[in-house]
C-alpha positions in Angstrom: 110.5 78.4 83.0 112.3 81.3 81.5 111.9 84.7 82.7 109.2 87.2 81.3 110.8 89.3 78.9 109.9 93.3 79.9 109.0 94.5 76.5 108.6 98.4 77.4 112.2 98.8 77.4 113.1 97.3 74.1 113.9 99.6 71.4 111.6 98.7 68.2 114.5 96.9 66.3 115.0 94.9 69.1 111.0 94.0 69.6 110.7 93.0 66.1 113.8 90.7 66.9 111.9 89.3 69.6 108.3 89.5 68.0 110.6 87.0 65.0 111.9 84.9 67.3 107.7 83.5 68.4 107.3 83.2 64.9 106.4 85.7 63.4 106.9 88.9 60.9 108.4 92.1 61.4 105.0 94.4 60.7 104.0 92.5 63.8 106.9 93.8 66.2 106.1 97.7 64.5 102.4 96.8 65.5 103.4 96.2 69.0 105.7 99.0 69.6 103.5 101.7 68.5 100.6 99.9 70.7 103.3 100.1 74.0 104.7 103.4 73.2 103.1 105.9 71.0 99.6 104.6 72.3 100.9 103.4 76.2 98.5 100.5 75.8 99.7 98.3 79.3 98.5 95.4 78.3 98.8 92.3 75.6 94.7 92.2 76.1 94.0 95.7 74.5 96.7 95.2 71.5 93.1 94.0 69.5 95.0 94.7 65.8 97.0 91.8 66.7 95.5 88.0 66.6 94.3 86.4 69.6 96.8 83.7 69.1 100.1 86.0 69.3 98.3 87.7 72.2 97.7 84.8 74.3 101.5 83.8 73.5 102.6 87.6 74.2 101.1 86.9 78.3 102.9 83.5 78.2 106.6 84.9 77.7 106.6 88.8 78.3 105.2 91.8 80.1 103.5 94.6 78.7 103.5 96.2 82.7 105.5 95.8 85.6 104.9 99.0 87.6 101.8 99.1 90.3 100.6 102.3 91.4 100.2 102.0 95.4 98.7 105.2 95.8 99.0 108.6 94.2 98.8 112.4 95.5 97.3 115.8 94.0 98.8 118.8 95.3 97.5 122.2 95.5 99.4 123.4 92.8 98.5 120.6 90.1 101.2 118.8 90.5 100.9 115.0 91.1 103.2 112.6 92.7 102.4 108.7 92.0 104.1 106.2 94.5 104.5 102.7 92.7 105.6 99.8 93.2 108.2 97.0 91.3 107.7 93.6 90.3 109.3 92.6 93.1 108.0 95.3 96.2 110.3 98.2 95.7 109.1 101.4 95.9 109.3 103.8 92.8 108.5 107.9 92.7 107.5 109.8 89.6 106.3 113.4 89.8 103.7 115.1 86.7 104.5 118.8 86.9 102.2 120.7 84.8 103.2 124.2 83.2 101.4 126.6 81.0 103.6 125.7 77.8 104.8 122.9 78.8 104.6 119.3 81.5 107.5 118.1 83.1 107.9 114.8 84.8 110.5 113.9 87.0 111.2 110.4 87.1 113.2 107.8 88.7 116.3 105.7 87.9 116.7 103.8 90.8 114.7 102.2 94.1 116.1 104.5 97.0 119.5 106.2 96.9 123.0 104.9 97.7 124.7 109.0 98.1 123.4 109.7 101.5 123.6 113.5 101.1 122.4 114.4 104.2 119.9 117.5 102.6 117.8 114.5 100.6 115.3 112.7 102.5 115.6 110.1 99.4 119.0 108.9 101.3 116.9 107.7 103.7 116.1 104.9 101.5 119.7 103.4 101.2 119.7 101.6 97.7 117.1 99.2 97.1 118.0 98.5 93.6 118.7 100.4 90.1 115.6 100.7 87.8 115.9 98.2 84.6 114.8 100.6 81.1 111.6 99.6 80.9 111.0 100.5 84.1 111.9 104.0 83.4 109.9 103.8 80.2 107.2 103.3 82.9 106.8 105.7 84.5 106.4 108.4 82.0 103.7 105.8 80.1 101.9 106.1 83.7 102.2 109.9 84.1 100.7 111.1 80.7 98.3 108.3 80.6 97.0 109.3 84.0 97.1 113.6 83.2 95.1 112.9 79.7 93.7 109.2 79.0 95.4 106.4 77.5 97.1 107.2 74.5 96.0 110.8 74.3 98.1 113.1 72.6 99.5 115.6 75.3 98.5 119.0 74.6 102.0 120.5 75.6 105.6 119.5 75.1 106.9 116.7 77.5 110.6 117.5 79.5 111.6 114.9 81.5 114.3 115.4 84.2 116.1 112.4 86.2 115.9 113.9 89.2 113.9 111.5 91.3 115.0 109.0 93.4 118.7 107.7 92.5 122.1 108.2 91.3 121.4 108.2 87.7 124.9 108.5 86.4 125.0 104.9 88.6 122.6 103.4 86.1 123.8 105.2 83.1 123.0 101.9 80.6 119.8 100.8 81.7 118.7 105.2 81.3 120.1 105.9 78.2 118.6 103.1 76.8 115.2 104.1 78.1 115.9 107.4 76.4 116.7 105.5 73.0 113.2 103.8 73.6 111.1 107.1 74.1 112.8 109.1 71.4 111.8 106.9 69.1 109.5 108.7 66.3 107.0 106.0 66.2 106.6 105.8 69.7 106.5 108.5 72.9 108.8 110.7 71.0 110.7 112.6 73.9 114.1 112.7 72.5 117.4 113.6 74.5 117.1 117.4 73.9 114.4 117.6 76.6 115.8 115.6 79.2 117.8 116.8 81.8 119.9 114.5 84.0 120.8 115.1 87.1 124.0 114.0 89.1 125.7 114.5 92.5 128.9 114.8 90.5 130.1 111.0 89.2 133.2 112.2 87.6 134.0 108.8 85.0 129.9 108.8 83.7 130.0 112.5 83.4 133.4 111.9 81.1 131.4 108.7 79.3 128.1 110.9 78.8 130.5 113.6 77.0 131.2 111.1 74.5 127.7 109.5 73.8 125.9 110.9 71.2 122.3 112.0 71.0 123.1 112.9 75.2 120.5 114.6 77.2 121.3 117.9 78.8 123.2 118.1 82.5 123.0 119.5 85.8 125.4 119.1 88.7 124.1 119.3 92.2 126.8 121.1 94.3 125.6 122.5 97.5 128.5 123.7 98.6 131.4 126.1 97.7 134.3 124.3 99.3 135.4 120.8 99.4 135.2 121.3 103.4 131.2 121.8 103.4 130.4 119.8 100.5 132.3 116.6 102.3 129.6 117.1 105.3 126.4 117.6 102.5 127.5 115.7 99.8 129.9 112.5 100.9 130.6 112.1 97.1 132.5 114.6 97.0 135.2 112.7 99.4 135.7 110.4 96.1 135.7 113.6 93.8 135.9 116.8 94.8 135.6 119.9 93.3 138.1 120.7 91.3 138.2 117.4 89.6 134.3 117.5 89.2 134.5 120.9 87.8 137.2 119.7 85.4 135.0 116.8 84.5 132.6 119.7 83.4 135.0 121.6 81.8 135.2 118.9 78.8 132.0 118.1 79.0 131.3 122.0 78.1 133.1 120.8 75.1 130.1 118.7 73.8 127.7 121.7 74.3 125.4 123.2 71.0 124.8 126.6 70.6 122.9 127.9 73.4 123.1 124.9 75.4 124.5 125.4 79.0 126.0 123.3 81.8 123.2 123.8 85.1 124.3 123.9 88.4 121.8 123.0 91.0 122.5 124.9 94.3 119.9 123.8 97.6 119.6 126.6 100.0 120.1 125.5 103.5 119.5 128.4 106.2 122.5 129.6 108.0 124.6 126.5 106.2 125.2 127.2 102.5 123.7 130.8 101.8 125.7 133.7 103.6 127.4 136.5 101.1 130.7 134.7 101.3 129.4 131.6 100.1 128.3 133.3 97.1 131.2 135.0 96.3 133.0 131.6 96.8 130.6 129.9 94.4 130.9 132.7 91.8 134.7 132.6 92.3 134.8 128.5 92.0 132.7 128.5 88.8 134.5 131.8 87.0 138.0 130.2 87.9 137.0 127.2 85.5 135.3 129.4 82.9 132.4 127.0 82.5 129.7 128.2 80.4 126.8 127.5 82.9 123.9 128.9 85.1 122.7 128.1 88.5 119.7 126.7 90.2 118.6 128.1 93.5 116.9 125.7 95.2 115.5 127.0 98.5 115.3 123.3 100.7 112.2 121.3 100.8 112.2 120.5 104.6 110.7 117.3 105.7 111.6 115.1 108.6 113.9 113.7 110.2 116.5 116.4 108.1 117.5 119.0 109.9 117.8 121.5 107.6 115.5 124.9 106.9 115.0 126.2 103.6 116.9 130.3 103.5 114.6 133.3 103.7 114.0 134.7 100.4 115.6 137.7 101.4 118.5 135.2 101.8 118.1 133.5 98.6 117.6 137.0 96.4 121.0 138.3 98.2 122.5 135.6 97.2 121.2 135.5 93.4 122.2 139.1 93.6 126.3 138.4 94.7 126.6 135.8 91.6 124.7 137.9 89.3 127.1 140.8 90.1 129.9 138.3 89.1 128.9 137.2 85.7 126.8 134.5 86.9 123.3 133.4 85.8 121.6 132.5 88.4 117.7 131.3 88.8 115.6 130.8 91.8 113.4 127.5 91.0 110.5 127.4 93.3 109.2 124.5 94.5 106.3 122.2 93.4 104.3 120.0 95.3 105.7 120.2 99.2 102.6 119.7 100.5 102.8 116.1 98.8 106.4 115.5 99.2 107.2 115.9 95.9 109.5 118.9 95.9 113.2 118.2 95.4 114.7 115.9 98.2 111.2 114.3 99.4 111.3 111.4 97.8 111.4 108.6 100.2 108.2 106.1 99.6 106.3 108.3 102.1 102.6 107.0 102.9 99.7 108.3 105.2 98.0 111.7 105.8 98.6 114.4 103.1 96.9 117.1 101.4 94.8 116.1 98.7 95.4 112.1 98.8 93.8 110.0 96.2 94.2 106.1 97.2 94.5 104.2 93.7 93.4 100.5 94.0 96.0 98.2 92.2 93.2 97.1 89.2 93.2 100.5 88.4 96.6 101.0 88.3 96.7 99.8 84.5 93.4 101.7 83.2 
């Protein structure tokens, strides 16, 4: 028997391919996009425009679903953190952030993380696998669907930002295909200019992104001012290393629009990355390539086994302060959702006694 055909990451030229090739019309394929995307219906059964007959055959040789939620978690500050799981057992993170103008949701490109950058507790993990498209189309579905009913209308823009578990420069095809499927007019309708993807710094996919059109926006984790500290956090930069990630950036500054910048995500590790000299070698790295950019202050989102502490915020202001003095925009992002391990870094599958724990039975995964 062949295999199920994942339909949520099909674009809608490509479902009414597939809707023609069971027999019937093209109105039918638009009739089943718009019920998976712009109405995030998760399954054939509740599709009732379309006959019984093409239904029944839809559950024979497709899947409208593949993601379980396990279990999901609410944390103090509204945000939510939904642990799910594959097909085939692997674990997946997504993580509903909601803001007064607008909700972001953080989502995943791949099951675990192959980097091993020793600040993440996602590198835990290892790699289990890289996400397929529809998979990513997912979890968003999932996220709105469980903040405001099926097929409600959010009330607020949507961002979404790959900064979940993964590489996601390492499964560059399968994710910007899932962002051709969600910008889509007649379906989700997220389009590129609100995503931001996030990468530890994979020189060739940051050069291929330059040239794609319709990219999302980018941010560069660096953690580090020097090659020598950046090895230790970051291994990735052993195969690329600063100057040639920084030149990386330099063309893709090239591609930027008006008021679009480069971001450059800096975790603050206590007594690691965050003394005055670090600063000034960050702001002197970054000025020397005359990159059009701002940074990310991240103060770390401990969790064990790491053995890292986030920096005071004494610490982190000084440090805002030194780049700021040296032409640099610099931003302190607070955290969201540490008490659920869903802050930056805490990805890793994690189960048991938290705040605010809502167990979520797998038939009620799809409602």
């Amino acid at each position: 028997m062949e295999k199920a055909v994942q339909l949520t990451g099909l674009t809608q030229p490509e479902l009414i391919s597939f809707v023609e090739t069971l027999g019937e019309p093209a109105y039918r394929g638009r009739q089943l996009f718009a019920a998976l995307q712009h109405r995030r219906l998760r399954s054939f059964d509740d599709i009732t425009d379309l006959p019984k007959e093409l239904r029944t055959r839809l559950n024979q040789v497709a899947r409208s679903a593949t993601l379980k939620i396990e279990s999901q978690y609410a944390s103090t500050d509204g945000t939510r953190r939904y642990l799910m799981k594959t097909h085939d057992g692997l674990p997946v993170e997504t993580v509903f952030i909601p803001e007064e103008r607008r909700d972001t949701i953080c989502f995943s490109s791949q099951s675990g993380c192959p980097l091993q950058c020793t600040f993440c507790l996602t590198a835990q993990l290892g790699l289990l696998r890289s996400l397929t498209a529809g998979e990513i189309v997912e979890q968003i579905q999932i996220a709105l669907n469980d903040a405001y009913g099926t097929g409600v209308k959010p009330p607020r823009g949507t961002n979404l930002v790959a900064m979940g578990a993964g590489e996601p420069l390492l499964n560059l095809d399968e994710l910007l295909k899932a962002l051709r499927v969600m910008a889509d007019p007649e379906g989700l309708y997220i389009v590129p200019n609100r995503v931001t993807v996030s990468t530890a710094g994979v020189v060739p996919r940051i050069l291929e992104l330059a040239t794609t059109s319709d990219r999302p926006h980018l941010a560069i984790s660096l953690a580090a001012p020097t090659d020598e500290l950046r090895n230790e956090l970051m291994p990735i930069n052993k195969r690329w290393p600063l100057e040639e990630l920084l030149s990386a950036c330099k063309t893709f500054e090239k591609t930027l629009k008006p008021g679009e910048l480069l971001t450059f995500e800096y975790v603050m590790l206590d007594g690691v990355n965050d003394s005055d000299e670090q600063a000034r070698q960050l702001a002197n790295l970054l000025n020397r390539h005359s990159i059009k950019a701002k940074v990310n202050l991240i103060p770390h989102n401990p969790a064990d086994p790491l053995p890292y502490q986030p920096s005071s915020d004494e610490t982190v202001q000084r440090f805002k302060a030194i780049l700021e003095s040296k032409g640099i925009h610099a931003y302190v992002r607070r955290p969201r959702g540490r008490d659920i391990f869903a802050a930056c870094g805490q990805l890793a599958a994690r189960q048991g006694t938290l705040s605010n724990r809502i167990q979520t039975t797998l038939a009620g995964a799809n409602n």
